[in-house]
DRENPA-3360 file (N, C-alpha, C; in nm, 2 decimals, always signed):
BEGIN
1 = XXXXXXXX = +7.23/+2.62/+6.62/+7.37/+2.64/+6.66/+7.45/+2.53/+6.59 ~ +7.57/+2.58/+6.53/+7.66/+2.46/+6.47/+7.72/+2.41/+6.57 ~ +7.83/+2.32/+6.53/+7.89/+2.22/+6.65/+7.99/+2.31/+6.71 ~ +8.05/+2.46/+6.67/+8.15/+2.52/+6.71/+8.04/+2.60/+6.78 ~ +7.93/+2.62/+6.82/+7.83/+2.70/+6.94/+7.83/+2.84/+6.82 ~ +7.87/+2.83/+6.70/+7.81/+2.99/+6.65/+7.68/+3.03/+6.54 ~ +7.64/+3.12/+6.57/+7.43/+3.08/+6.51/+7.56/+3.12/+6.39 ~ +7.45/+3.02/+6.30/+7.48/+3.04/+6.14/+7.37/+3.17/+6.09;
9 = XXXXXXXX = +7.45/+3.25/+5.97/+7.37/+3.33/+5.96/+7.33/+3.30/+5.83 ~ +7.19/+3.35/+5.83/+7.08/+3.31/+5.68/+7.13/+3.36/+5.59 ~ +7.16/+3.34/+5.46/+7.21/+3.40/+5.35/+7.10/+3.40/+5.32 ~ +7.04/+3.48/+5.21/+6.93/+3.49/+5.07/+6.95/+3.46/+4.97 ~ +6.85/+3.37/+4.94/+6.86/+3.27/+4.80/+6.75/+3.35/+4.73 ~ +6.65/+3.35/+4.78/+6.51/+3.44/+4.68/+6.40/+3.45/+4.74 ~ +6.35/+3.56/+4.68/+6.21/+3.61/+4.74/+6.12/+3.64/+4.62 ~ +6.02/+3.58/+4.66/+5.90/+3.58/+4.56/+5.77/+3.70/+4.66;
17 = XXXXXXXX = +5.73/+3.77/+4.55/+5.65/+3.89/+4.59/+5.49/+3.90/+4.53 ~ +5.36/+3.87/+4.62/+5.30/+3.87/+4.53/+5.21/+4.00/+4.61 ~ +5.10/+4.05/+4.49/+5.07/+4.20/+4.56/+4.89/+4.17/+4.47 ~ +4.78/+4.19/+4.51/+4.67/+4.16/+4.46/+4.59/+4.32/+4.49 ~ +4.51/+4.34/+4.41/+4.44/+4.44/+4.47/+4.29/+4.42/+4.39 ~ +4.16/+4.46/+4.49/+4.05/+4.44/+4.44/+3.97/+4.58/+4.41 ~ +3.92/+4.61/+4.34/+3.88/+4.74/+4.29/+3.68/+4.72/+4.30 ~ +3.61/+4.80/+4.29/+3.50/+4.80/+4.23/+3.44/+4.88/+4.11;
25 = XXXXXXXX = +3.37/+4.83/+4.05/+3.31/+4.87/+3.94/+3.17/+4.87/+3.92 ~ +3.07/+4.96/+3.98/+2.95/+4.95/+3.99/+2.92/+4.87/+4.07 ~ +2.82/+4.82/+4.06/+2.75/+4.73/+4.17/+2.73/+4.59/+4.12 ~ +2.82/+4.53/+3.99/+2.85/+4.42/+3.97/+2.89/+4.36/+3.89 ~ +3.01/+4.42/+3.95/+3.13/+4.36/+3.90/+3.25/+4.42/+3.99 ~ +3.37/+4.35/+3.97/+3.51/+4.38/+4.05/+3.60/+4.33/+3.92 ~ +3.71/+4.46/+3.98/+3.82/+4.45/+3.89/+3.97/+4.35/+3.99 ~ +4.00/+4.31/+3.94/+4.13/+4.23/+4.04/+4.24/+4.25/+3.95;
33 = XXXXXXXX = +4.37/+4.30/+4.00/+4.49/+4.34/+3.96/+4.60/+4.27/+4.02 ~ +4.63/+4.12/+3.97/+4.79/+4.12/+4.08/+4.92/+4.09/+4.00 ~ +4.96/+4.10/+4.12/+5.18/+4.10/+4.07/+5.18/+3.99/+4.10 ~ +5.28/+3.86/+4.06/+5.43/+3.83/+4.12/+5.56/+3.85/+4.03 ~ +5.65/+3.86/+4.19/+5.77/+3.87/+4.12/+5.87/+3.79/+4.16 ~ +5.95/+3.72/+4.12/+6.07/+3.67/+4.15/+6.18/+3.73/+4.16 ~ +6.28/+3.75/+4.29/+6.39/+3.85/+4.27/+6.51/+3.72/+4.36 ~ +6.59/+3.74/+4.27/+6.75/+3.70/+4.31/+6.85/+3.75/+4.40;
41 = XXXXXXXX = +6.90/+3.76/+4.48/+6.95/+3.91/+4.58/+7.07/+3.90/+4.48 ~ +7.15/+4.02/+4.53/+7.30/+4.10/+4.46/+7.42/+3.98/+4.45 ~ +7.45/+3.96/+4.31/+7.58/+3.86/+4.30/+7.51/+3.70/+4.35 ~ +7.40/+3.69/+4.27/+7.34/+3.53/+4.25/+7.43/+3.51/+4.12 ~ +7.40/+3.58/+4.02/+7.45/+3.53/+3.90/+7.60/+3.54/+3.90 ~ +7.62/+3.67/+3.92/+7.78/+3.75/+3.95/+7.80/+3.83/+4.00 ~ +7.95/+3.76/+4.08/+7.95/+3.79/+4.24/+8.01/+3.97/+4.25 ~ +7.98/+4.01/+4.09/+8.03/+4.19/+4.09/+7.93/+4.24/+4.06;
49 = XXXXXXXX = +7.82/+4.15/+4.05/+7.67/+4.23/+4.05/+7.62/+4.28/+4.15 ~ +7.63/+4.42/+4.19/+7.57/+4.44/+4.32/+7.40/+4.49/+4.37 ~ +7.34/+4.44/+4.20/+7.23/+4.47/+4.26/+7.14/+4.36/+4.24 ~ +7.00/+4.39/+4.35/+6.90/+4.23/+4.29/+6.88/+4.27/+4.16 ~ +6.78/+4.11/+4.11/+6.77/+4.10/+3.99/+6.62/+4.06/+3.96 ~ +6.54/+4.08/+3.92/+6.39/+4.03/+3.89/+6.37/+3.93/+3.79 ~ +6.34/+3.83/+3.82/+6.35/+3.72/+3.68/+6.24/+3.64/+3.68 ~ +6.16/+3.71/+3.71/+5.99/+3.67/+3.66/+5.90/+3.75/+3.72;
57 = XXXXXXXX = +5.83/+3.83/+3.63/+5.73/+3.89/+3.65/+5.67/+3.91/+3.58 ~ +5.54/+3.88/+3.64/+5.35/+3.82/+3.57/+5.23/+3.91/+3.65 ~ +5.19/+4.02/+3.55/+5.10/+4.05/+3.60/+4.93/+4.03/+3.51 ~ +4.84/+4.04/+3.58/+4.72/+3.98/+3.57/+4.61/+4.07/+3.62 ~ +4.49/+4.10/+3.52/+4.38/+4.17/+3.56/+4.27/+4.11/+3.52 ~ +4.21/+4.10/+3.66/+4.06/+3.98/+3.61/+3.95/+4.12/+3.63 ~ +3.82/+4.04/+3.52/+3.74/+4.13/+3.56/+3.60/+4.00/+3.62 ~ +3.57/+4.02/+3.70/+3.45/+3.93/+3.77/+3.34/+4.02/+3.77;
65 = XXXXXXXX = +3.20/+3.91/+3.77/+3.08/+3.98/+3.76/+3.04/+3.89/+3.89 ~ +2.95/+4.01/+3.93/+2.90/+4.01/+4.06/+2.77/+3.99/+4.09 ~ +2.69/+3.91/+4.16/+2.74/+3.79/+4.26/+2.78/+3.65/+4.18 ~ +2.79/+3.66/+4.03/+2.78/+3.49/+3.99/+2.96/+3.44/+4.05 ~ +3.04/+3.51/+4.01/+3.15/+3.54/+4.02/+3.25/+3.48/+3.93 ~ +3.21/+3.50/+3.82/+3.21/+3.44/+3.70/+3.39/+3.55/+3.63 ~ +3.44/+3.47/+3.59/+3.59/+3.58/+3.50/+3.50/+3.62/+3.41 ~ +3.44/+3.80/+3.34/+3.41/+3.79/+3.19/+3.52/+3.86/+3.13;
73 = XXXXXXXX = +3.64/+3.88/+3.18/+3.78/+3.87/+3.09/+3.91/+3.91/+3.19 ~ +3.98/+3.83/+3.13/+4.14/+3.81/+3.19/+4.24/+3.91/+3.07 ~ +4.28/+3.95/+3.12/+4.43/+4.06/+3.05/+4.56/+3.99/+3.15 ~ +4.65/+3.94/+3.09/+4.79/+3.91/+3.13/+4.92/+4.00/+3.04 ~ +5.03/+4.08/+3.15/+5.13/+4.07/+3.05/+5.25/+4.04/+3.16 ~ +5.41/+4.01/+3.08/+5.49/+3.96/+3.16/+5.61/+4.05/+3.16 ~ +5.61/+4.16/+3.20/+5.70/+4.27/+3.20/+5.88/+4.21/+3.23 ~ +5.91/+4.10/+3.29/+6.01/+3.98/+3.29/+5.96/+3.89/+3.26;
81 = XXXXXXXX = +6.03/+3.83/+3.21/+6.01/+3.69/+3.16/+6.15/+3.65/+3.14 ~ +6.22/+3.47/+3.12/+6.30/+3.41/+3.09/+6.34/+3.47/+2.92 ~ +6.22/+3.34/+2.87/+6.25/+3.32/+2.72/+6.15/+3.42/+2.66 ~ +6.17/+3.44/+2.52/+6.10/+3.47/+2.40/+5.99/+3.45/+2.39 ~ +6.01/+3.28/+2.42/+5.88/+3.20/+2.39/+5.75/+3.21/+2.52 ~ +5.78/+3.25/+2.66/+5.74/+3.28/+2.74/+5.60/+3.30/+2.75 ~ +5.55/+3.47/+2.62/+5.47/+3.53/+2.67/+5.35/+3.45/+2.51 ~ +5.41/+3.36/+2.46/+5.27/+3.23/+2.38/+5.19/+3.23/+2.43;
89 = XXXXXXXX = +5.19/+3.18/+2.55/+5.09/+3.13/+2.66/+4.98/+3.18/+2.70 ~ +5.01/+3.32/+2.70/+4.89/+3.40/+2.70/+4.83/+3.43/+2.68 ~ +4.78/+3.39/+2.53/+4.64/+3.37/+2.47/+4.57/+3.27/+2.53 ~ +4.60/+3.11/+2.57/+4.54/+3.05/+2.61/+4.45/+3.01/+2.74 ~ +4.54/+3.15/+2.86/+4.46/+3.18/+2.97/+4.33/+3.28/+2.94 ~ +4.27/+3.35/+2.81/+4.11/+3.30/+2.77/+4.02/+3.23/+2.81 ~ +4.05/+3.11/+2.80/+4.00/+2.96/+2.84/+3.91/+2.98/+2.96 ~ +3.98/+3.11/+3.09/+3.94/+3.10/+3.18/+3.77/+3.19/+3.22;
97 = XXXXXXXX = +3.76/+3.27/+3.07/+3.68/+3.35/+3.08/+3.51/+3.28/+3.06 ~ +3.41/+3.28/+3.21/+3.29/+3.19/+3.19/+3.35/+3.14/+3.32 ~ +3.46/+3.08/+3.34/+3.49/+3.02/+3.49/+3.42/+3.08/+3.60 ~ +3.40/+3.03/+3.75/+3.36/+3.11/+3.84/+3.45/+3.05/+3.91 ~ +3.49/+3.16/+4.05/+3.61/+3.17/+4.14/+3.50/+3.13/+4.23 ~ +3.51/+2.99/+4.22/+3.46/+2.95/+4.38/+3.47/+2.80/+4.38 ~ +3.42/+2.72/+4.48/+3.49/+2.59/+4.49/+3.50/+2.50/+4.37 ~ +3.61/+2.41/+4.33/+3.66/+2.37/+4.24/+3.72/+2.44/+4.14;
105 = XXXXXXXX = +3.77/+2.54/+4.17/+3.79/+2.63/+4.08/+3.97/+2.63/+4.07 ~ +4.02/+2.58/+4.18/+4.15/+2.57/+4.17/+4.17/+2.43/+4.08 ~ +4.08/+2.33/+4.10/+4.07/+2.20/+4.00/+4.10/+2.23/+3.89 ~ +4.04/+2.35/+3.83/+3.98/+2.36/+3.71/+4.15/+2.46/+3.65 ~ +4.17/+2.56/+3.72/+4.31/+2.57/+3.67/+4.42/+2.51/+3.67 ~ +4.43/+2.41/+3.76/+4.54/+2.33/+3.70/+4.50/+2.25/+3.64 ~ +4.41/+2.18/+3.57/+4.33/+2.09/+3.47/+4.40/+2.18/+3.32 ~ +4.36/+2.30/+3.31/+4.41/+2.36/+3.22/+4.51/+2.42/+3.19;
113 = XXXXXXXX = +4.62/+2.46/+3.30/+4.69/+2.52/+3.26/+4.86/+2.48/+3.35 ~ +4.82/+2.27/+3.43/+4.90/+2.27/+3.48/+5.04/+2.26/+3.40 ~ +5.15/+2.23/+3.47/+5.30/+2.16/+3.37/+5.30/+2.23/+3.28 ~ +5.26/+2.13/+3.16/+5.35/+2.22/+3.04/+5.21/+2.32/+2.98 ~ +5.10/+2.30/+3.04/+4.99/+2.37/+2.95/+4.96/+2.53/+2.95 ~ +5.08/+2.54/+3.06/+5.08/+2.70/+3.09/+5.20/+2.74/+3.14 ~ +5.21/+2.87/+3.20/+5.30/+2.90/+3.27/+5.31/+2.90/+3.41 ~ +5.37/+2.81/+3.50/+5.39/+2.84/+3.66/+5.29/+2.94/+3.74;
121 = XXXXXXXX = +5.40/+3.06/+3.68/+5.39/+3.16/+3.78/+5.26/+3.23/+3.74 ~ +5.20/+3.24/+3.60/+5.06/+3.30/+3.62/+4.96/+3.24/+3.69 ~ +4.97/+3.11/+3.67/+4.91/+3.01/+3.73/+4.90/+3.02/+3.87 ~ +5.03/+3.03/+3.97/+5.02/+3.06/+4.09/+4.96/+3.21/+4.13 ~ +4.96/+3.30/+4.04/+4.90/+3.40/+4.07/+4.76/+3.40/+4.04 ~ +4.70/+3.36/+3.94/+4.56/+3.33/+3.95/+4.56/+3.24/+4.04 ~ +4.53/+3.17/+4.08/+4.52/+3.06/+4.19/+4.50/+3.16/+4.36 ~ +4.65/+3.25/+4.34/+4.62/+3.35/+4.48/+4.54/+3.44/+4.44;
129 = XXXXXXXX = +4.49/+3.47/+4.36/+4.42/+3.62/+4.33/+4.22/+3.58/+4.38 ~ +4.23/+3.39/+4.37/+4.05/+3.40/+4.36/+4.03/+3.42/+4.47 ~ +4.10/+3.36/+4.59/+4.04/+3.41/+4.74/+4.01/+3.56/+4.77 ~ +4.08/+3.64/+4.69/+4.08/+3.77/+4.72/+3.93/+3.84/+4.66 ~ +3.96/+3.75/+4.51/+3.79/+3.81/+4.51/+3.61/+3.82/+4.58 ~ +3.65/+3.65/+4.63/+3.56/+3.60/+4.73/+3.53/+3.71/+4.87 ~ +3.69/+3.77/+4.92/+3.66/+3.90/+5.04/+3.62/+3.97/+4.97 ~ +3.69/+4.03/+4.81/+3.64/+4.18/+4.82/+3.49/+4.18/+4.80;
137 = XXXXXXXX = +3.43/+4.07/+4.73/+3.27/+4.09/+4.69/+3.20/+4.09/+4.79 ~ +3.21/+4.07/+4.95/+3.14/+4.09/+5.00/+3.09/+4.21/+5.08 ~ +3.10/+4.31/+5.05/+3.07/+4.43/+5.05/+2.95/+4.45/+4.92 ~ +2.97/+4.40/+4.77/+2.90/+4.43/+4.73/+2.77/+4.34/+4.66 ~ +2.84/+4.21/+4.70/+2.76/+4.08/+4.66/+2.60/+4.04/+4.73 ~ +2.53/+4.02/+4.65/+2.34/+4.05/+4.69/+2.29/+3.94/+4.65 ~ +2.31/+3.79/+4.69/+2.33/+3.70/+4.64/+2.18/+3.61/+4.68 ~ +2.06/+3.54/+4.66/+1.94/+3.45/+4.71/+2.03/+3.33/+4.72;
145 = XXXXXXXX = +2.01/+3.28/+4.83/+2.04/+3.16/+4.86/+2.04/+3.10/+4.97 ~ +1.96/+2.97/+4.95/+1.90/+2.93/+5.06/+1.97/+2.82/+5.13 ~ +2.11/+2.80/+5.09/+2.20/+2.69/+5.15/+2.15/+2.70/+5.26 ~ +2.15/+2.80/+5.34/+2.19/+2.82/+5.53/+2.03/+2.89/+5.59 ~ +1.94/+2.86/+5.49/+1.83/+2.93/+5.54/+1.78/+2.90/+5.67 ~ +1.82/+2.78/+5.69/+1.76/+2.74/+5.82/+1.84/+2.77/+5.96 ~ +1.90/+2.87/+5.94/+1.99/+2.98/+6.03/+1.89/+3.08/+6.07 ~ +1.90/+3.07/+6.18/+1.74/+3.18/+6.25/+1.88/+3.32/+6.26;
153 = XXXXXXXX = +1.99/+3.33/+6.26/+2.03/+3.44/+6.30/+2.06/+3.52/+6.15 ~ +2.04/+3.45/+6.02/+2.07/+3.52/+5.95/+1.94/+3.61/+5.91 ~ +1.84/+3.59/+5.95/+1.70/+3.64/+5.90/+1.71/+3.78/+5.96 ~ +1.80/+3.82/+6.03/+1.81/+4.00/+6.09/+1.94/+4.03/+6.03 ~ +2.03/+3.97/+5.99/+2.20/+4.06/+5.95/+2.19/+4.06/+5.77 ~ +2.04/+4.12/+5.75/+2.04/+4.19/+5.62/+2.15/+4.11/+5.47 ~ +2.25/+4.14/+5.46/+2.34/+4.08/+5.37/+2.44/+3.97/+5.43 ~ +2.43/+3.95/+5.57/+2.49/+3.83/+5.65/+2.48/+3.70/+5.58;
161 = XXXXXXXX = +2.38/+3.66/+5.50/+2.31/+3.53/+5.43/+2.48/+3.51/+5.32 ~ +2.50/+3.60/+5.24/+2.60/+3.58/+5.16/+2.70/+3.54/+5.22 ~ +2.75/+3.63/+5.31/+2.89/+3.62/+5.38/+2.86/+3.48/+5.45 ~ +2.80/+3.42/+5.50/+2.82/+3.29/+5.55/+2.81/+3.15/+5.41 ~ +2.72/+3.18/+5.30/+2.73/+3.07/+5.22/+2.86/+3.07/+5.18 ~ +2.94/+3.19/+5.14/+3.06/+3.22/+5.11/+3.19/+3.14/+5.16 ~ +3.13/+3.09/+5.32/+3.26/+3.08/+5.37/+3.24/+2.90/+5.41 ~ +3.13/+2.85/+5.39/+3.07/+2.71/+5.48/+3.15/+2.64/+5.37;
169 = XXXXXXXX = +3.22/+2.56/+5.43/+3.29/+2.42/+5.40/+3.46/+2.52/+5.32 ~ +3.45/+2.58/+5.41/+3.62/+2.65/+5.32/+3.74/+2.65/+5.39 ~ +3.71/+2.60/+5.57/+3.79/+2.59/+5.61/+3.74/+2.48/+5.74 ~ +3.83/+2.50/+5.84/+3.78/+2.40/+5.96/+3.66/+2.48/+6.08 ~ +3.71/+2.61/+6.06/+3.65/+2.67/+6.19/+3.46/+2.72/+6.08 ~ +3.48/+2.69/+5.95/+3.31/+2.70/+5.87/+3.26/+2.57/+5.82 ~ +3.32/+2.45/+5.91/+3.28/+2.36/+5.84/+3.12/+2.29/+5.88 ~ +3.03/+2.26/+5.81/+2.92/+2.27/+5.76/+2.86/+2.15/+5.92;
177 = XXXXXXXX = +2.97/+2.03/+5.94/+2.97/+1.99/+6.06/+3.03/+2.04/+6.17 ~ +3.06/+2.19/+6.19/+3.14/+2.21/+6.28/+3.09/+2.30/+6.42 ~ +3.18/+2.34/+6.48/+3.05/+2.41/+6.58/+3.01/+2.51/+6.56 ~ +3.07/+2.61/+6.53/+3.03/+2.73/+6.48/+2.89/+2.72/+6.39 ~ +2.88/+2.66/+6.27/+2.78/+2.63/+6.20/+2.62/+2.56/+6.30 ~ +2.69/+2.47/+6.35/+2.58/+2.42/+6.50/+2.53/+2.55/+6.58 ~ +2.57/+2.60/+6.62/+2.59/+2.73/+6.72/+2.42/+2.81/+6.64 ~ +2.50/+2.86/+6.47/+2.44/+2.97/+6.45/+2.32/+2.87/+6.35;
185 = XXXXXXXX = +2.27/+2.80/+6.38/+2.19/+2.67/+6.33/+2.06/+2.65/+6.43 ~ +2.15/+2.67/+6.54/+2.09/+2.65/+6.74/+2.03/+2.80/+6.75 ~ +2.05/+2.92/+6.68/+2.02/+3.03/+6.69/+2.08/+3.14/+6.70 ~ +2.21/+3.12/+6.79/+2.30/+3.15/+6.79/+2.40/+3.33/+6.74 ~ +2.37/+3.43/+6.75/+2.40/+3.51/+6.65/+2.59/+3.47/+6.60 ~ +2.62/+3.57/+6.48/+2.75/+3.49/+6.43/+2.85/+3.63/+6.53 ~ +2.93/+3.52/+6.53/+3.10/+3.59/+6.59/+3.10/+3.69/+6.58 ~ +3.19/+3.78/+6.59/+3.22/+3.94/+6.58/+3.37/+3.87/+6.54;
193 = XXXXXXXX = +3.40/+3.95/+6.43/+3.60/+3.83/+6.42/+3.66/+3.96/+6.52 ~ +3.76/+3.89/+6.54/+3.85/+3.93/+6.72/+3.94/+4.09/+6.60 ~ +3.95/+4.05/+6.48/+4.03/+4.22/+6.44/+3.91/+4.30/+6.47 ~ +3.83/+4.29/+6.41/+3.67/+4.41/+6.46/+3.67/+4.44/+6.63 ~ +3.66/+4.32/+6.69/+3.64/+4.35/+6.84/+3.79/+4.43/+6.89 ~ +3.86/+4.42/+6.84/+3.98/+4.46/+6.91/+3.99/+4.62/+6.83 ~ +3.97/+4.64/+6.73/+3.99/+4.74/+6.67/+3.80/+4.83/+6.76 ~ +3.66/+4.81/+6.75/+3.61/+4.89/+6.84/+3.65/+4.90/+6.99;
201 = XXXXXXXX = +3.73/+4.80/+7.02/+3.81/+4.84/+7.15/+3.89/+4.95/+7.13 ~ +4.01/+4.93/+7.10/+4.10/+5.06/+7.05/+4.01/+5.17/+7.07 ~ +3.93/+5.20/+6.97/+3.88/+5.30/+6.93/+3.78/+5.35/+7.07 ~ +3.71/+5.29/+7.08/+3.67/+5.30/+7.24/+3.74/+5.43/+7.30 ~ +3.84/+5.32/+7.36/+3.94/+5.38/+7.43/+4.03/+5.53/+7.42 ~ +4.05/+5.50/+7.28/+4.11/+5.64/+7.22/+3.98/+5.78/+7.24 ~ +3.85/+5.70/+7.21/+3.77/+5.80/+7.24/+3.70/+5.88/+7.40 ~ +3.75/+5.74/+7.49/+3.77/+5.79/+7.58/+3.89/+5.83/+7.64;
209 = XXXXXXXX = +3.99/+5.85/+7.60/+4.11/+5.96/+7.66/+4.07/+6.05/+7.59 ~ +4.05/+6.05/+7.47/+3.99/+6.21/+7.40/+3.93/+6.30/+7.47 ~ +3.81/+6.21/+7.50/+3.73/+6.30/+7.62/+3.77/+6.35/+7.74 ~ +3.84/+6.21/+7.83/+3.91/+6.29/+7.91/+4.00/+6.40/+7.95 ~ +4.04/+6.36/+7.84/+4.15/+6.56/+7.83/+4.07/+6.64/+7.78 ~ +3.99/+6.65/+7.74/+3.88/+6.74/+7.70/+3.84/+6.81/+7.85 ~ +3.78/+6.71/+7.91/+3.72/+6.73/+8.07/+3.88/+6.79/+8.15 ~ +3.99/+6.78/+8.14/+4.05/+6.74/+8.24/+4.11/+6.92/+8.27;
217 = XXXXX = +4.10/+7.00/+8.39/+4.15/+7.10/+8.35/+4.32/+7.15/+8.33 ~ +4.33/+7.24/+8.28/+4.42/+7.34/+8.24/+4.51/+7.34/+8.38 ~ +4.65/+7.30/+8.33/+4.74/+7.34/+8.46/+4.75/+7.48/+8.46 ~ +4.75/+7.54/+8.57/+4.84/+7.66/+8.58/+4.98/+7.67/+8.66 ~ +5.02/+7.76/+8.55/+5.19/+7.78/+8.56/+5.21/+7.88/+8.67;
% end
């Protein structure tokens, strides 16, 4: 509230849009597709412009091989851009092909392509695009690895072995000292995440009122 008691209202300065999508391609490899975009709302530049404006946009298709998770080729184009000189740059994000999207990996792009060695915004978009590959591959990722072997619960959840090396030391609630890890270490089976539990609830439920009206009889009029 200002000092005269009236809510100030938010004007819009800008909105940045980013959009990723993961594809499959056989059984190994994944295709990754993403946007950003920068948009200005109506009358940034001129106050008779009444419509927004897009003043950067970078899109990006990685192709990853599956399980190393390795880039074996990057395609960029910049359908907006500022300058001329803008879309140079794009031969140099190559560099990135042989990389693998997994820890250190954000190091390694801004080593190459921070400040002046690249462009910003592709850079933030690769940067958002590798977590995404890390979920989509696990559906298809078949990976030996004995980081977490000494996990008695993973020796029954078949492809469960990946999805946990995947995720140990990535955040607080997988961290390699943490409880969770203790837990399924102690024997423990792993979590059910609460969208799964909540969504076989739902469903549950919808299946039983289904039934119930099924059972329930016919008013007569």
């Amino acid at each position: 509230m200002s000092s005269t008691g009236a809510a100030r209202v938010p004007i819009p300065l800008h909105e940045r849009r980013y959009n990723v999508k993961a594809f499959r391609r056989g059984d190994d490899e994944l295709s990754l597709v993403g946007e950003v975009e920068d948009v200005k709302p109506s009358g940034h530049y001129d106050p008779t412009d009444l419509e927004p404006i897009t003043i950067h946009h970078m899109r990006v298709e990685l192709t990853i091989d599956v399980p190393s998770m390795s880039i074996r080729d990057i395609r960029i184009e910049m359908p907006t851009h500022p300058y001329a000189s803008c879309e140079r740059v794009i031969v140099d994000y190559s560099q990135l092909v042989g990389t693998t999207l997994g820890r250190g990996f954000s190091g390694r792009l801004r080593e190459l392509f921070g400040g002046p060695r690249g462009c910003s915004h592709t850079t933030a978009l690769i940067q958002a695009m590798a977590p995404v590959a890390v979920q989509a591959a696990w559906p298809t990722a078949r990976r030996s690895d004995d980081q977490m072997s000494d996990l008695p619960s993973y020796k029954t959840r078949g492809g469960g072995q990946w999805e946990v090396t995947a995720n140990l030391d990535s955040c607080h609630v997988w961290s390699s000292s943490g409880e969770q890890v203790a837990a399924l270490r102690a024997g423990s089976p792993l979590e059910s995440p609460l969208w799964l539990t909540a969504r076989k609830e739902r469903r549950a439920q919808a299946k039983s009122s289904g039934a119930a009206a099924v059972d329930r009889p016919a008013v007569q009029n």
